[in-house]
N, C-alpha and C positions, 0 to 999 in steps of 0.2 A: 316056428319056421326060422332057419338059418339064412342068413343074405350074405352072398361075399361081399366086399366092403365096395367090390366097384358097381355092385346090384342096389345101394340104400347110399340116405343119406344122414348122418349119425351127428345129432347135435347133442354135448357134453357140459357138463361142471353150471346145468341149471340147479337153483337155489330152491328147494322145496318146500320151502315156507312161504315164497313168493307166485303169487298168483299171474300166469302171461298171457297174454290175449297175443294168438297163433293166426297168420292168415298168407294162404298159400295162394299167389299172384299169379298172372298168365305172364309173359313177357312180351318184348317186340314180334316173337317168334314160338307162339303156344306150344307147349308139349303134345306130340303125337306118338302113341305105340304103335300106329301100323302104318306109320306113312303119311303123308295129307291126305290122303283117299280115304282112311280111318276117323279123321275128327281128335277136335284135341284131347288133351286126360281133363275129365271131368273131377276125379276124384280122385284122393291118393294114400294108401291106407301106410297109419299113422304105429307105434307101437312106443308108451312112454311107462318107465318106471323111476325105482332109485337104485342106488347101488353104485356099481363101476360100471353098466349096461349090459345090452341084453345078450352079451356074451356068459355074462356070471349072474345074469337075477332076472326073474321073470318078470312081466310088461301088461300093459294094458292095451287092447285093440283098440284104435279108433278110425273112424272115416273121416279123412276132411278132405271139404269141398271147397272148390278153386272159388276165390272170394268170398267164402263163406268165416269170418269170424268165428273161433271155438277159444272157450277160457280153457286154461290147462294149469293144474294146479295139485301140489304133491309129486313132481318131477323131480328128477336130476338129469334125466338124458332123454331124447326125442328122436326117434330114429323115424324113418321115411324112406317109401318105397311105394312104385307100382308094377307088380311083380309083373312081367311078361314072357313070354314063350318064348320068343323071337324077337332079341336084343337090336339083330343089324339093322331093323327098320326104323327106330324111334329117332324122332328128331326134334327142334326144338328147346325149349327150356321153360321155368317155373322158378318163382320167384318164392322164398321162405322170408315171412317177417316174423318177429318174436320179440315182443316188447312187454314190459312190467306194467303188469297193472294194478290199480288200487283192488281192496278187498271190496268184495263182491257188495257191492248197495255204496256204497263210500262213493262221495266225489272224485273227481280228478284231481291231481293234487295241483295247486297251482304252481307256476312258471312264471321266475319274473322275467318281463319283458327285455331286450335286447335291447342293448345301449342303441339312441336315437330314435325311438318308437314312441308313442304317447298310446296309451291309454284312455279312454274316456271312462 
């Protein structure tokens, strides 16, 4: 499936050796496809490979779920979309997080502390 660019939302130049814990936010003002009388997007289908994206190389489907944590690993690009019929009704917004994380079982790495902080 083709998306015009102002139909998805195209995150670029992820490092595919690195493992990201992905998690898609509501905001002050949740995303709706049909209006507030619709209910907000639950869910928002996802499409990640390598390459230059998925203009030039094929993708992997997935579904992620609004606050639902998914690892994503073996990327270079994360494209996002929920596709709808009927563009003029959607309102609201949705929050994209995408942060590195250790490999899968491995601790967190530690963080030293901020000047002024104490530790116990």
């Amino acid at each position: 499936m083709k998306l015009s660019r102002a139909d998805r939302f195209l995150l670029r130049e992820l490092d595919a050796q690195t493992p990201y814990d992905v998690v898609v936010r509501d905001t002050s003002e949740p995303a709706h496809t049909r209006g507030f009388e619709g209910g907000p997007v639950g869910r928002v289908l996802g499409l990640h490979g390598t390459g230059e994206g998925p203009e030039a190389s094929a993708g992997t489907l997935i579904l992620l779920e609004v606050g639902r944590p998914l690892r994503l690993q073996g990327a270079t690009w994360l494209q996002l979309a929920f596709p709808d019929d009927h563009l003029a009704d959607n309102s609201g917004g949705l929050m994209l997080e995408v942060s590195p994380a250790g490999a899968p079982g491995s601790p967190p790495s530690e963080q030293p502390a901020p000047p002024g902080t104490h530790t116990p």
